[in-house]
C-alpha positions in Angstrom: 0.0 0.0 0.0 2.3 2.4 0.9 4.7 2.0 -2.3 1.6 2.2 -4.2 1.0 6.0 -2.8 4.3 6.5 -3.6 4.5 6.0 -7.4 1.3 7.7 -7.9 3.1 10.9 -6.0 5.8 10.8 -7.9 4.1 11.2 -11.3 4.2 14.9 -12.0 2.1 16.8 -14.4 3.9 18.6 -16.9 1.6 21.3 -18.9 2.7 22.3 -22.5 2.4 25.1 -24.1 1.4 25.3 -27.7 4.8 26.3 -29.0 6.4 23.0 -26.7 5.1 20.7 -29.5 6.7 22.7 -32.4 10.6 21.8 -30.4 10.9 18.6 -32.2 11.1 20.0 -35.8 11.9 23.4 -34.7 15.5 22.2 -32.4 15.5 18.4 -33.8 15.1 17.8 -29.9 13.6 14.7 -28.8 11.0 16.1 -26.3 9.9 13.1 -24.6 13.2 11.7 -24.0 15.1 15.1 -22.8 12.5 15.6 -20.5 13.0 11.6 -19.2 16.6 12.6 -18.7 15.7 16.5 -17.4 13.3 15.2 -15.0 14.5 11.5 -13.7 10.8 11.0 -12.6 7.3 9.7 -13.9 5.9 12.3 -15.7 2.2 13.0 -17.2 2.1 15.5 -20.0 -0.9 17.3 -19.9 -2.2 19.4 -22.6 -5.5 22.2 -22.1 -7.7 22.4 -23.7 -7.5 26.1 -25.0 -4.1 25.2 -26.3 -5.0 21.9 -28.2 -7.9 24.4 -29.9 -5.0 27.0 -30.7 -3.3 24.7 -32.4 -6.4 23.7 -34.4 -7.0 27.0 -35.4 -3.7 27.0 -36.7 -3.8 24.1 -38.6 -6.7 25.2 -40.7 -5.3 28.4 -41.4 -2.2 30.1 -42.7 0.8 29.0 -44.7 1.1 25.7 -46.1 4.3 24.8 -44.1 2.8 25.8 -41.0 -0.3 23.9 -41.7 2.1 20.9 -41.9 4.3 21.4 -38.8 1.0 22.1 -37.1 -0.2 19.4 -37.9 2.4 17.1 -36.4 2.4 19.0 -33.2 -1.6 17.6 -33.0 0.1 14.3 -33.3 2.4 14.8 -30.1 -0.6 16.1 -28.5 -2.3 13.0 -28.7 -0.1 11.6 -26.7 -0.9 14.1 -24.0 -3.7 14.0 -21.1 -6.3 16.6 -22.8 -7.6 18.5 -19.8 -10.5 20.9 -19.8 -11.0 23.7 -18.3 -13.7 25.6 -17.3 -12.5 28.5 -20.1 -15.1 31.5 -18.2 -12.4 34.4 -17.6 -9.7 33.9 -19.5 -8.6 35.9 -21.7 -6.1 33.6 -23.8 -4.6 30.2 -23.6 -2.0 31.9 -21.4 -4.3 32.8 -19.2 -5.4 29.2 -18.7 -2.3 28.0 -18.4 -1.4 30.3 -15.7 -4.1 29.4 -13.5 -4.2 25.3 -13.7 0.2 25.6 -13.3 -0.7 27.8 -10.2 -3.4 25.6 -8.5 -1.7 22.4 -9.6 1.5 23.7 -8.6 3.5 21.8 -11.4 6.0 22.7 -14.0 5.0 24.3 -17.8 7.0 23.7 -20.9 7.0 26.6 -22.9 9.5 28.7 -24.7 7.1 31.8 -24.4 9.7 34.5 -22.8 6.7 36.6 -21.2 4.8 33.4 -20.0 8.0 32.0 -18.5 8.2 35.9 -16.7 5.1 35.6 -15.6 5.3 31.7 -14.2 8.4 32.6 -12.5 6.5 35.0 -10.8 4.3 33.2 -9.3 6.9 30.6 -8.8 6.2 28.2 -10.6 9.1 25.9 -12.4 9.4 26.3 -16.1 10.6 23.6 -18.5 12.3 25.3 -21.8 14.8 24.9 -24.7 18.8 26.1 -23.9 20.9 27.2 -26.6 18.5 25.4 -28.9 20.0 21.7 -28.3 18.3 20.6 -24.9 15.8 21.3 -22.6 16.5 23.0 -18.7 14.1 23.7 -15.9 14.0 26.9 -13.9 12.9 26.9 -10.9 12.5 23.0 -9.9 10.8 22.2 -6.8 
């Protein structure tokens, strides 16, 4: 019993931003690996709503080659927990994502310079791509 309240505690939610999923073809960066090696501990990647319907919006809209890399970042999302929020008061996907990192206390992935400002400032940890060849964590828990 108590092992079993152990793993389950040590799984930690990770939420992604929309721009996390581009990483792959954008930095040739393995994402679910670095973060393995990053982290060293279970790990659930959640996406929200708000961002998965972001990234639809993009997908049917704009350039062709962003249509495409679009598309491929749905296909990593799938293999994300799709989480929804109640979406009353937000203002953007930021928004969302600011709130559920806050009451869930757990780390984002994003590469968003004034999301990561504003997560550090309400301290939570935020996962993001170093000189464009792995992934670092600022302030870990």
């Amino acid at each position: 019993m108590e092992t079993e309240r152990k793993s389950a505690k040590e799984t930690l939610k990770i939420i992604l931003d929309s721009n996390a999923l581009y990483v792959p073809l954008q930095f040739k960066i393995d994402i679910f690996e670095e973060l393995k090696t990053l982290l060293k501990v279970n790990f659930e990647l959640v996406l929200l709503a708000p961002i998965r319907r972001e990234l639809e919006k993009i997908a049917g809209k704009g350039s062709l080659q962003m249509r495409k890399k679009t598309s491929y970042a749905l296909e990593l999302a799938e293999k994300c927990r799709l989480v929804q929020v109640n979406e009353e008061g937000f203002t953007s996907a930021d928004d969302a994502i600011l709130v559920v990192a806050d009451r869930w206390k757990c780390p984002v992935f994003t590469n968003d310079r004034q999301l990561r400002k504003k997560l550090r400032d309400i301290n939570v940890p935020v996962i993001y791509v170093r000189q464009k060849s792995r992934l670092e964590i600022d302030g870990r828990r």
